[in-house]
C-alpha positions as CSV (number, residue, x, y, z in Angstrom):
1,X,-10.0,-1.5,1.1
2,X,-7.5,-2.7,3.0
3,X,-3.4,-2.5,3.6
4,X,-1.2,-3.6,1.0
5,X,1.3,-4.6,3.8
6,X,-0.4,-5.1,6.9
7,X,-4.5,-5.7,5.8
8,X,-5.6,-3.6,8.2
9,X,-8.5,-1.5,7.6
10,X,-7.7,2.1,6.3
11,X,-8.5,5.2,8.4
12,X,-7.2,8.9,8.9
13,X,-4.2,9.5,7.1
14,X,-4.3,6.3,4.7
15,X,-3.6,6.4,0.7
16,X,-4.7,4.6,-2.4
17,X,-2.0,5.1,-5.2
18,X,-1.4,3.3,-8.2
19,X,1.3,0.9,-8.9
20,X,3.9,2.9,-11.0
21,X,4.2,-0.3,-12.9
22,X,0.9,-1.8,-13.6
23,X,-2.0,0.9,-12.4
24,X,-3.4,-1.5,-10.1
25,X,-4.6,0.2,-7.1
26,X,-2.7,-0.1,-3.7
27,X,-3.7,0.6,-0.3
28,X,-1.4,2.2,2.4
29,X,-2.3,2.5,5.9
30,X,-0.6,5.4,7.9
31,X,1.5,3.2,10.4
32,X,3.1,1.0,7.6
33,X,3.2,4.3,5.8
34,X,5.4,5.8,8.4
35,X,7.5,3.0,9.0
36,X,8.2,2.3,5.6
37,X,7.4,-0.9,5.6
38,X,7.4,-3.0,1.6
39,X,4.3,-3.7,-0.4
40,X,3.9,-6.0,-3.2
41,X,1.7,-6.1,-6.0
42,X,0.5,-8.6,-8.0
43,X,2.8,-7.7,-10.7
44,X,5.6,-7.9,-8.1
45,X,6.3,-4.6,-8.5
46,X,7.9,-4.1,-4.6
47,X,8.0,-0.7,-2.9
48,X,8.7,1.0,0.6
């Protein structure tokens, strides 16, 4: 999988969670993790 935000690849300290709106699954790399940078999903559900 990759980075919802950045598509990196996903190493240490990465997460896959699911969209609190529509279950899909969405990939967080650390960096944009730590940064807080925004996602969105298909559903256009958008998050920090």
């Amino acid at each position: 999988m990759k980075c919802q935000s950045c598509n990196s690849e996903l190493g240490p300290g990465s997460v896959v969670l699911e969209c609190p709106k529509c279950q899909t699954k969405i990939a967080r790399c650390s960096k944009c993790r730590n940064l807080s940078i925004k996602y969105k999903c298909k559903c256009n559900f958008e998050g920090p």
